[in-house]
GUNUVO-389357 format. One record per residue (C-alpha): x negated, y negated, z negated; residue number from 0. Coordinates in nm, 2 decimals, m for minus. Layout:
N
      c1      c2      c3  num
       X       Y       Z  NUM
...
This chain:
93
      c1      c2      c3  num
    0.00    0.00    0.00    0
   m0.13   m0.37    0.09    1
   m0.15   m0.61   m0.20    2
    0.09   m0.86    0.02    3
    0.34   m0.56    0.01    4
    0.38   m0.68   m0.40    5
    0.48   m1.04   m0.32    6
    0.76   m1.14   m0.39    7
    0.87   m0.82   m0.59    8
    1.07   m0.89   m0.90    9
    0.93   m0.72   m1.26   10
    1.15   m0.54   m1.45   11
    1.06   m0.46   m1.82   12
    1.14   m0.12   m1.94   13
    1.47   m0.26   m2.12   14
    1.55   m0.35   m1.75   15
    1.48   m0.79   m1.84   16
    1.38   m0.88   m1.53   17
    1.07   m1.12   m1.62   18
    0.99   m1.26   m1.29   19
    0.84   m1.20   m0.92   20
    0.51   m1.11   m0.80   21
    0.23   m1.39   m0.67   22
   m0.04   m1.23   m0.57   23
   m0.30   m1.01   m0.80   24
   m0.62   m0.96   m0.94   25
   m0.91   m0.73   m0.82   26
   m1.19   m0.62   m0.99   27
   m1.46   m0.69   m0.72   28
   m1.73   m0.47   m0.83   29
   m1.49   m0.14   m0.82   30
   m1.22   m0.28   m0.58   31
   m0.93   m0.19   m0.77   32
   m0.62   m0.38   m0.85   33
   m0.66   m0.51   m1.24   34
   m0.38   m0.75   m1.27   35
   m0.05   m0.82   m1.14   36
    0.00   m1.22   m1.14   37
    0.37   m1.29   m1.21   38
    0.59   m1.63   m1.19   39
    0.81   m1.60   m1.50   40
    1.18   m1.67   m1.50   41
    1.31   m1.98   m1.70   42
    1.46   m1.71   m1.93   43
    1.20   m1.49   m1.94   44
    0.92   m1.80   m2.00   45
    1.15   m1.91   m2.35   46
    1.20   m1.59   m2.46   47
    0.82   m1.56   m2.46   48
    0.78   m1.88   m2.64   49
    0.58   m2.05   m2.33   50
    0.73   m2.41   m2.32   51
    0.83   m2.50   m1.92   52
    0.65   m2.75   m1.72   53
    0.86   m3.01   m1.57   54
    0.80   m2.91   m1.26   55
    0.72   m2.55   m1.14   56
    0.68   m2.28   m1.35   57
    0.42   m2.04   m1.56   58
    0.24   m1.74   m1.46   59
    0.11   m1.47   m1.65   60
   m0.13   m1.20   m1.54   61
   m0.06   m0.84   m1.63   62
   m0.30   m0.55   m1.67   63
   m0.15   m0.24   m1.39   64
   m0.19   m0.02   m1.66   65
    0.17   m0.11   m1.75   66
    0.31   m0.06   m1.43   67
    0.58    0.24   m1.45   68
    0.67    0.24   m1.10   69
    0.71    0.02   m0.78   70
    0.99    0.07   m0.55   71
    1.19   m0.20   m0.45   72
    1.12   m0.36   m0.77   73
    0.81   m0.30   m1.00   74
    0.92   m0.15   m1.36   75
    0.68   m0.16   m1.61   76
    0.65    0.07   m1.95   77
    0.70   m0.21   m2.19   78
    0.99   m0.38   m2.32   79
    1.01   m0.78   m2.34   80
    0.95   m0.76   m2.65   81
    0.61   m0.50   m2.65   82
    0.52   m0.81   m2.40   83
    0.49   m1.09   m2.66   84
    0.21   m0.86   m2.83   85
    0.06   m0.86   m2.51   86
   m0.28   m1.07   m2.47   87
   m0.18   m1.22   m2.15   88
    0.16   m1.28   m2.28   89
    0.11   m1.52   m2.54   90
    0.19   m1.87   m2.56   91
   m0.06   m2.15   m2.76   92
């Protein structure tokens, strides 16, 4: 599968919150392998995990493939919204 292919896809946690779409990803240049998914939240999504909204556009997060349960026509991951908060990448300053 081509990394484009992910565009676009919307991320559905594993309590079926959809968190947001796909931007682009990460790659890990010295093994060439996929690392990070880079995802545009959702307004909900970006309150519930206590990110504040810009004004104008939105907030990204970045997160590790290793919690990617499948991709089909969406991308389901194996944790739950609220597993995310504890997540590194996940939390807000």
């Amino acid at each position: 599968m081509e990394a484009s292919a992910l565009n676009g896809k919307d991320v559905i946690t594993a309590n079926a919150y959809t968190l947001g779409d796909v931007n682009g990803v990460q790659v890990d240049t010295d093994t060439w392998t996929v690392t990070h998914l880079d995802v545009t939240l959702t307004k909900e999504a970006t309150e519930e995990l206590g990110f504040k909204k810009p004004f104008l556009g939105s907030i990204s997060i970045c997160l590790p493939v290793n919690i990617v349960k499948a991709i089909g026509d969406v991308i389901t991951l194996n944790k739950s919204l609220e597993e995310l908060k504890n997540l590194e990448e996940c939390k807000s300053d």
